[in-house]
N, C-alpha and C positions, 0 to 999 in steps of 0.2 A: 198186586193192587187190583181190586176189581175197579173195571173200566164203567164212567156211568153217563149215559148221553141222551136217556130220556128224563127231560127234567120237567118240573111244573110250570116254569115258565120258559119261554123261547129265549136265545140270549141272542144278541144285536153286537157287535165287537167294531172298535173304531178307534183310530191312533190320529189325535188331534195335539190341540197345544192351549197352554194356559197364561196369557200375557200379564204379567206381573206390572205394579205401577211403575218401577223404574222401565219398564220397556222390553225386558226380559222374557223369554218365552221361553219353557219348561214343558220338552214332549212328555206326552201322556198317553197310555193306552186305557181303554176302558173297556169293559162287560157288562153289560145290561141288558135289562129285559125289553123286549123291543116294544113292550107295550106300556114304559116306565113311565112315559111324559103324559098317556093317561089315568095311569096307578103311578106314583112315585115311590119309590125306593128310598131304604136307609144306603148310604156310600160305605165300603170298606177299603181305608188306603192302605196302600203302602209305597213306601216313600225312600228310594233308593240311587246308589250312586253306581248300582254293578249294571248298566246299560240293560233294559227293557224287551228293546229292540232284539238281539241276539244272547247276551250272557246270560240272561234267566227267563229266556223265553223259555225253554223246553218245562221248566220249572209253573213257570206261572200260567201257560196253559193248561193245567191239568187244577189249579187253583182258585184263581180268577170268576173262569167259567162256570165251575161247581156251584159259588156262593150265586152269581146271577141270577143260574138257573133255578136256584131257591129263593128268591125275590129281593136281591141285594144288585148295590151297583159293583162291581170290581175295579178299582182304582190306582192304576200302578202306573208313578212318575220317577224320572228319571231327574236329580237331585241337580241344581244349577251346574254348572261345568261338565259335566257326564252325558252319556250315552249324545240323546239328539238332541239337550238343553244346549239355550245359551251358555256362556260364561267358562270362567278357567275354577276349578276344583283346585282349592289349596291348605286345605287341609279336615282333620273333623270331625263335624258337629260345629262348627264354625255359626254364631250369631245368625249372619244370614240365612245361613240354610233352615234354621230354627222358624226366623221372621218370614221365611219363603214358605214354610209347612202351614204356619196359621193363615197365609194368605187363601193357599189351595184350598184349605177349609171351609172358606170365606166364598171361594169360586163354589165349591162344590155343593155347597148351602143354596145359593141361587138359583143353581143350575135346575130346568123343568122336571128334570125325571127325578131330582133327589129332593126327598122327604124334610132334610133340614138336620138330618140324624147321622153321623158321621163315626164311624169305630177306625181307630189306628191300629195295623197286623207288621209285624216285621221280623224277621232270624236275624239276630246278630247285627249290623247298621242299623237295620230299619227295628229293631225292639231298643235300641238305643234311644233312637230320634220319637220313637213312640211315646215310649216315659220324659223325656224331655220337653215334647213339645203342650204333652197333659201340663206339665208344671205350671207353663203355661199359662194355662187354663183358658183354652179358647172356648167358647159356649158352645161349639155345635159338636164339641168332641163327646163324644155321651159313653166309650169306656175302649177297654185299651186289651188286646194280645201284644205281650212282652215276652219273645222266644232267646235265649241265649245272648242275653244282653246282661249290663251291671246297672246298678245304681254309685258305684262305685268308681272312675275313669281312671285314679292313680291305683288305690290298692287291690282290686278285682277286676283288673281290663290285661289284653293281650301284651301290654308293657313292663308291668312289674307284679312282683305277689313277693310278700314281707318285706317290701323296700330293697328286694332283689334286682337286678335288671334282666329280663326274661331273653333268651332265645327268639323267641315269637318277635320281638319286639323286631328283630331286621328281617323275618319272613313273612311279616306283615306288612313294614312299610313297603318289601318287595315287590307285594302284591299290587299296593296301590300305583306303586312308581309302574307299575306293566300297566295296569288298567287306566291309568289317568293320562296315556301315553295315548291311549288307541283313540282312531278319525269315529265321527259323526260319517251315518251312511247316505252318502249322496241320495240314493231311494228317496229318503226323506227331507232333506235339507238344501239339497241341488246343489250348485256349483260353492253354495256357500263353505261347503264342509272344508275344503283348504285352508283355506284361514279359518275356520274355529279350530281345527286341527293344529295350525302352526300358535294358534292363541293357547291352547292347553302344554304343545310340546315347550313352548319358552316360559312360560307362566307356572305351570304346576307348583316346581319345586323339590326339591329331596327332603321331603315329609322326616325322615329320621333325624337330620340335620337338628330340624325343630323338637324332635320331640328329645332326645339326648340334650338337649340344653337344659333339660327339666328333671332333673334326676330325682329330685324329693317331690312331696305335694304341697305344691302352689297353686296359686288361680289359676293356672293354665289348666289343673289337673279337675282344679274345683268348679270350674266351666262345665256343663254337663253333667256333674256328679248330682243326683237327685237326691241324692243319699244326705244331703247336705240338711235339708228341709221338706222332708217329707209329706209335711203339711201342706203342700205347693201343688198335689196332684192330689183333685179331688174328684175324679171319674172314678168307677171301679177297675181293676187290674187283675188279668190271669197271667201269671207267670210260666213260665215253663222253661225247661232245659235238659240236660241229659247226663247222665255220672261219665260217659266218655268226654262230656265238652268241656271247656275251660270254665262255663261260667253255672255251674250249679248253685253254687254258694249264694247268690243272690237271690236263687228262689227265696231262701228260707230269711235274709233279710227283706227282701220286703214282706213279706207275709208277717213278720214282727215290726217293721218298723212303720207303714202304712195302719191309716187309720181308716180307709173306703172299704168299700165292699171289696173281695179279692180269693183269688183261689191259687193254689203250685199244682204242679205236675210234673214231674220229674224221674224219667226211663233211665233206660239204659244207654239211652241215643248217643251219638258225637253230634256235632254243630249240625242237625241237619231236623229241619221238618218232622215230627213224631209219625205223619202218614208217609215218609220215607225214612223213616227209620234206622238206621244201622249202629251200634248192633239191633239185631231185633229181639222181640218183636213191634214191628211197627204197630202202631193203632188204627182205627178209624177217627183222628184227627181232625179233619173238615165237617166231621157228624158232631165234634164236641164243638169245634167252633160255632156252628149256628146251632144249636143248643146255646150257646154263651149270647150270639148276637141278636137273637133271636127274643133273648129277656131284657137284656139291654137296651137294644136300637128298635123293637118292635114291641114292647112291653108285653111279652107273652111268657103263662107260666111253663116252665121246660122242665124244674126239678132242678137245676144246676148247680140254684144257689142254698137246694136243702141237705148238700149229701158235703162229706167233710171237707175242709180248708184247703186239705195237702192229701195227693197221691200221689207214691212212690215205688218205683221197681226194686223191691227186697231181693236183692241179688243173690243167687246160690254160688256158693264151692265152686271153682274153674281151673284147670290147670293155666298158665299163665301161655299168652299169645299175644301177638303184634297184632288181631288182626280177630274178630268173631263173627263169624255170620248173626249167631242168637246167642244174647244168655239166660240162661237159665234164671229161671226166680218168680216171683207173682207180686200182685201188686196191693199194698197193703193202704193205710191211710192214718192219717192223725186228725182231731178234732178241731185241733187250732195250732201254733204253733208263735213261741214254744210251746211244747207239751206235755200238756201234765201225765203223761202216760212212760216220757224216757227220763232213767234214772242214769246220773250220773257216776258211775263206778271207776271208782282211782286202781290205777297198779303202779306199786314201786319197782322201781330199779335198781340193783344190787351191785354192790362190783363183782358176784361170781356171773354178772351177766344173765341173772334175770330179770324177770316181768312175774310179779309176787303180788295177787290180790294183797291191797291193804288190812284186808280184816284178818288175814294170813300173813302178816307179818311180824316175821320174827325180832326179838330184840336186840338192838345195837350189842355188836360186842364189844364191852371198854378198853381204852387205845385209840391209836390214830387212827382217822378217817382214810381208806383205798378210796385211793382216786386212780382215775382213768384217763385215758389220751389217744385223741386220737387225730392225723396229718393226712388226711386223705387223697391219693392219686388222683388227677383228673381224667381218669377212664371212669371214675362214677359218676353215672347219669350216661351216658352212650347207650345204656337199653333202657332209657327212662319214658319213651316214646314225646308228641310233641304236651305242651302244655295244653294245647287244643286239639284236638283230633277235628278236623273239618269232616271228612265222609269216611271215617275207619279204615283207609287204607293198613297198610302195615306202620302205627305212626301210635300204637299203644303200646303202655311194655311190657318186655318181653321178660325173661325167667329171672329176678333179683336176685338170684345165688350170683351172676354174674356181678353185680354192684355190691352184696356184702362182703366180697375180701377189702376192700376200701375202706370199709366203714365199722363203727364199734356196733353189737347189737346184743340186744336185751330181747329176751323170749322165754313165754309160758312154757309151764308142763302141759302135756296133750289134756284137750278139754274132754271133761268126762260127762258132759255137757253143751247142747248145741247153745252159742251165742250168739245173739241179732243185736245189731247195732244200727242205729238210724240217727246222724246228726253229726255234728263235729268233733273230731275226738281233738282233743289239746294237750298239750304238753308244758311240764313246768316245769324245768330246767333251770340247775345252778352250775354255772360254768365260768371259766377262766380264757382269754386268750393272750397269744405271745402279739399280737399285732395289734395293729391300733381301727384297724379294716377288716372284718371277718362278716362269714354268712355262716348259717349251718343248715344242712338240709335233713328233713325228718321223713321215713317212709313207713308205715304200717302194712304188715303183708301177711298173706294167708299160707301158713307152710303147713303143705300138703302131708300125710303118712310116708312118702317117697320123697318127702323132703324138697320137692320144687315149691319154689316161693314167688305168691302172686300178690303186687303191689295192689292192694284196698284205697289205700288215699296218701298222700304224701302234702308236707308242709314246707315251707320257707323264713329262714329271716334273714335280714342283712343286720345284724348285734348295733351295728348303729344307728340303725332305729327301732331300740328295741324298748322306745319310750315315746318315739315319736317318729310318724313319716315327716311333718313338717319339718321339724327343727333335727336332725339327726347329730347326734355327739359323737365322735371317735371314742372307741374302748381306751382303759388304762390296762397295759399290762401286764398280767399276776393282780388283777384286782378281780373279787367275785362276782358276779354277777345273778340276781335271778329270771330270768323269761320266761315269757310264756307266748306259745308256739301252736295256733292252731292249725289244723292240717284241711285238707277239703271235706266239705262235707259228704255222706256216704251212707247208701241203708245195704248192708251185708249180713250174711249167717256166715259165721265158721262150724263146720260140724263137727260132732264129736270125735277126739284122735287127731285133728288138728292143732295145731298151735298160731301164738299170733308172736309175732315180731316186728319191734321198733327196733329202723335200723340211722342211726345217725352217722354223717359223714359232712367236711368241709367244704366237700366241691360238688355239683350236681352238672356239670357240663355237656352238653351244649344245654340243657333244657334253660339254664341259668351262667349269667357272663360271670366267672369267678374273680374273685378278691383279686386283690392288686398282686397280692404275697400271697406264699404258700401260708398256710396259718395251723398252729398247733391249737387247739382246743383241751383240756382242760376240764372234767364233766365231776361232780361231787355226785354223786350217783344217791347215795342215802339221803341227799336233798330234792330228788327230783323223782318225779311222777308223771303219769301217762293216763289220762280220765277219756275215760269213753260212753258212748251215750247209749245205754245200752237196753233193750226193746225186749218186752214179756210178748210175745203171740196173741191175740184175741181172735182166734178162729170164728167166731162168731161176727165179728165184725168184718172180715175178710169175706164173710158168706154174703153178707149185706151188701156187698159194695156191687151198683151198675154192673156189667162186663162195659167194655169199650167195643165197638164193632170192628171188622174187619177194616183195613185200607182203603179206601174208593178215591175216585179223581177222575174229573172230565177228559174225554180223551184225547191223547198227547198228540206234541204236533209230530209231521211227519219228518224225518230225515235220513238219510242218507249218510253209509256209513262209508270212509274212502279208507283208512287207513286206521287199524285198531290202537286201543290206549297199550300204556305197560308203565310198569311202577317198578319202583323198586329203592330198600332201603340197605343201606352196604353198612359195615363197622371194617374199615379195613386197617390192619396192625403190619404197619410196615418195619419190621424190626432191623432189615439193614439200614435205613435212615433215621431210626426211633421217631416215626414221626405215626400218628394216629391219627384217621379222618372219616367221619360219618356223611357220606354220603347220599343225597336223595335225590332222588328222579321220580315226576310226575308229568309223564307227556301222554296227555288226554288225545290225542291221536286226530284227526283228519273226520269233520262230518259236514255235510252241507244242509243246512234248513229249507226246506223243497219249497215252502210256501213264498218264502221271500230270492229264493237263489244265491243262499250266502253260505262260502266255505269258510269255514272256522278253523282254527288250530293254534294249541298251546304247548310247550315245552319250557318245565320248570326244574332248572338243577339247583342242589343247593350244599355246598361243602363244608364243615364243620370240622376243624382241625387245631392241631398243637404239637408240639415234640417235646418230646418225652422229659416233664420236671421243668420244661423252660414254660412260665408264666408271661413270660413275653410274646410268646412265638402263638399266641391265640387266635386265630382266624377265622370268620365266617364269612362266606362266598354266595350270590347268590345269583342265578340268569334267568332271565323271561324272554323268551323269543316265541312272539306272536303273529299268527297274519291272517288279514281277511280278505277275500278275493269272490269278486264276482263277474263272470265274462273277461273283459279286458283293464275292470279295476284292481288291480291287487296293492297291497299296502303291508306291509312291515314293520313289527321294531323290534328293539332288543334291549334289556335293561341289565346294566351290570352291578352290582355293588358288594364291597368288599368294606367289611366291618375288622379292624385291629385293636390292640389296646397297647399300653405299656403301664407301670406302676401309677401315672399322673395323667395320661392322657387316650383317650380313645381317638380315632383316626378311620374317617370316611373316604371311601374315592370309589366315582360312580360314573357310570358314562350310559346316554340313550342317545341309541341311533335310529332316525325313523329311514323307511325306502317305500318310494311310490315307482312301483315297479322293480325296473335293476336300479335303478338311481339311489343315493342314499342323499334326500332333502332336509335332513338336519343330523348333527352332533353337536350334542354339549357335554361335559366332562363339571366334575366336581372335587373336591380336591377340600377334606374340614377337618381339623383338631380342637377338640372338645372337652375341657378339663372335666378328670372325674371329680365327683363330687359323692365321698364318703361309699362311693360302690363299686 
């Protein structure tokens, strides 16, 4: 990243607070031009629960600063219960936090230095609360950056995808259960932080409790969901996200389902900032933001809004890894979206087990229908990496030759012919199961000349909602069924001498909580098909397009490194025990923030197990042990929770212990059974 610290205006930095009418005060830091309350400024917030203060300082100094220094105010609060705000965090996107955002608004519209013109910027929470609070429609909101967010909260969120119940779903609430544990820093709050601290550790809650109560989509789901009425957000919106993140797929919904002004962009990234990028290459991101805000909140022409709808990372050929620095590819674009430019191309599936262009296929031959079957172990999905890659660690997957002995698969003859695909491939499937509760999971993969097979996109369904997430029905069965199975959306080439393979299998574990039962499937192959959305080149139009400039960011804060990170992702096959468990560790290591004098450190395990053919014995594990310490305050906790299932019942037990000092000042323990409901 180039480092940039001469700017056209001077920036002014200052951590105040914002008293809400019930009496509430919500810290705030802000960036501004120290000459703003003579020139006023447009405000760009953002609006978050991961504390200001210390968890995304390193982040939002190098952010914040930038826009200032270009004649913007930088606006980052920390969401009611969090960081240095009042109040207990209990769960969300929760109403209030919503009615708390259009206040700030409200504040921020008053305030001397700001202009009355306010933009919303957020990664993943804060592009969440972004699109929700436009819904809104507060008047001073005048247009919106939505990074790695949904419009969607039950079918496209860290919970579920095809009425599945996600993995993510317990190394997310884990997340929050660590973070919504941690003290307010005396620095700031004084003597008071004790009790907001004892107010958040009794008050919080076991956020998963809540949301496993919700298994289908209800209003709990529909709370949030903008998707619902899209007509509700009437600023313009840039969208963006990344083919390694969980939430791509919502680019290209709202860019069809929105009726304002609005643009995609969408890398190669995991959950992370496009100007940090991983995999790369990153962009010069903060150059395209104010380009955006600039037309927006300053009515100035930039070009932004004459060049195409959607730009995407056309990914090249890769051998398959957990793990890229860059991938390969360039970045192409479509004019609007959908597109009149990608055609939809079907391939059948055979029972001799292949993928048969339909204008290439051959006639039925008379007699009974080959059908196919297939019972899938649950070692497939242990190299499926996570649903979300947060920053690429080793958490993508790895070589799918490992997941298709599990699984039935259907595959091309080598292409004599290079094919680009950009959009969501689906699949229509006529199948049968022996249970009354089944899922199936679908993977499209790029199999190399040498035969290593790299997973392109992969899909979900839970068959009992394969009509509806609301209302889901239990299968009959031996009764047929037809579905239809989209998978993530994806822009790829497979080059020629390549092949593509769909691989289908019953279980995708841990990435997905499996069926209650082992479950037989059932597939009528001559009924079912595989459409892909498939992309001609326009070189000329690729010449056309801007470049994006290099990385740049204001320069970071300083710190102090005490004790280095280490990762690591294990699959380990205990075969005297027949018990199987994927392993992970992410301990971000020891560093102190020089400017404030605060030691930081995290350590995150997370175990992921079962023994071998018992559907019972399903376990996921997960610990957070964090601490902050400065001079003679040091502070502690630790978060436990263990996720089980059986055929009718899933089963919680959780425990947070806080320590100020050696002392351990609180435990509480949790202890839930939870009927499943059709998952």
């Amino acid at each position: 990243m180039r480092i940039v610290s001469d700017f056209p205006r001077r920036v002014h930095e200052e951590e105040t607070w914002i008293t809400l009418a019930d009496g509430c005060r919500l810290a705030v830091r802000i960036w501004r031009p120290v000459d703003a309350e003579r020139d006023p400024v447009p405000a760009i917030l953002e609006y978050l629960p991961y504390r200001k203060r210390d968890l995304t300082a390193l982040r939002d100094a190098q952010t914040h600063p930038y826009w200032a220094g270009h004649g913007y105010a930088g606006v980052r609060v920390d969401i009611r219960g969090s960081g240095e705000s009042d109040g207990v965090l209990t769960d969300e996107y929760l109403q209030q936090e919503l009615d708390d955002g259009v206040a700030i608004l409200d504040w921020l519209e008053r305030q001397p230095w700001c202009d009355g013109n306010v933009g919303m910027i957020g990664i993943s929470w804060g592009g969440f609360n972004g699109l929700q609070i436009a819904a809104l429609q507060p008047p001073q909101l005048k247009a919106v950056i939505t990074l790695c967010s949904t419009d969607d909260r039950y079918a496209d969120d860290v919970h579920h995808m095809g009425g599945c119940l996600l993995g993510d779903n317990l190394s997310w609430a884990s997340t929050m259960f660590d973070a919504n544990a941690s003290p307010p820093d005396p620095a700031l709050v004084g003597e008071r932080w004790r009790e907001m601290w004892q107010q958040r550790l009794e008050g919080s809650g076991l956020w998963l409790a809540t949301w496993l109560e919700h298994q289908r989509r209800d209003a709990y789901w529909k709370h949030g969901s903008v998707g619902e009425d899209f007509t509700r957000i009437r600023c313009p919106v840039y969208a963006v996200s990344g083919w390694a993140d969980g939430y791509c797929n919502a680019v290209f919904r709202l860019l069809e389902g929105l009726s304002v002004p609005r643009k995609g962009l969408v890398g190669p990234w995991a959950h992370k900032y496009p100007h940090l990028g991983v995999p790369g290459p990153a962009i010069g991101f903060l150059q395209e933001t104010l380009r955006w805000w600039d037309h927006w909140l300053k009515g100035r022409e930039t070009g932004i809004m004459d060049e195409p709808m959607l730009r995407v990372w056309m990914q090249d050929s890769v051998p398959p890894s957990a793990r890229y620095e860059v991938r390969p590819g360039r970045w192409v674009s479509e004019p609007s979206w959908p597109s009149p430019t990608i055609e939809p191309r079907p391939f059948r599936l055979t029972s001799g087990h292949d993928l048969v262009p339909e204008v290439a296929r051959v006639a039925a031959v008379p007699g009974a229908a080959v059908l196919l079957t297939i019972r899938s172990p649950l070692f497939v999905g242990l190299y499926a990496g996570k649903w979300c890659s947060y920053n690429a660690p080793p958490d993508l997957p790895h070589d799918q030759r490992d997941e298709d002995g599990g699984a039935l698969i259907f595959q091309t003859q080598p292409l004599g012919e290079t094919l680009e695909i950009c959009g969501q491939p689906v699949a229509e499937l006529e199948l049968e199961a022996d249970q009354p509760v089944a899922m199936i999971a679908l993977r499209l993969n790029d199999i190399a000349v040498d035969d290593k097979a790299t997973r392109v996109s992969y899909g979900l369904l839970n068959l009992t909602h394969r009509d509806s997430d609301e209302h889901p029905e239990p299968l009959e069965p031996g009764k047929r069924y037809r579905v239809r199975i989209p998978l993530k959306h994806i822009a790829q080439q497979f080059p020629v001498g390549h092949a593509l393979r769909l691989s289908l299998s019953t279980s995708y574990w841990p990435l997905a909580w499996p069926s209650p039962r082992p479950v037989r499937l059932t597939l009528h192959p001559a009924s079912s098909r595989l459409i892909l959305p498939c992309r001609t080149p326009d070189p000329s139009e690729e010449a056309a397009l801007p470049p994006f400039g290099m990385p740049e960011g204001a320069p970071p804060l300083a710190r102090t490194l005490i004790q280095p990170s280490q990762e690591a992702w294990c699959v380990i096959r205990d075969l005297a025990n027949d018990r199987t468990t994927l392993e992970v560790v992410n301990d971000e290591g020891v560093y102190r923030l020089d400017d404030i004098d605060l030691e930081l450190a995290v350590r995150v395990t997370e175990r992921y197990s079962y023994a071998y053919g018992n559907y019972d014995s399903l376990s996921g594990w997960t610990e957070w042990e964090r601490h902050f310490r400065r001079g003679d305050w040091q502070v502690r906790t630790v978060t436990r929770t263990l996720m089980t299932s059986d055929a009718d019942n899933f089963r919680l037990r959780a425990t947070l212990d806080a320590y100020e000092g050696d002392s351990r000042v609180f435990a509480k323990s949790w202890d839930e059974e939870i009927p499943r409901d059709l998952v």
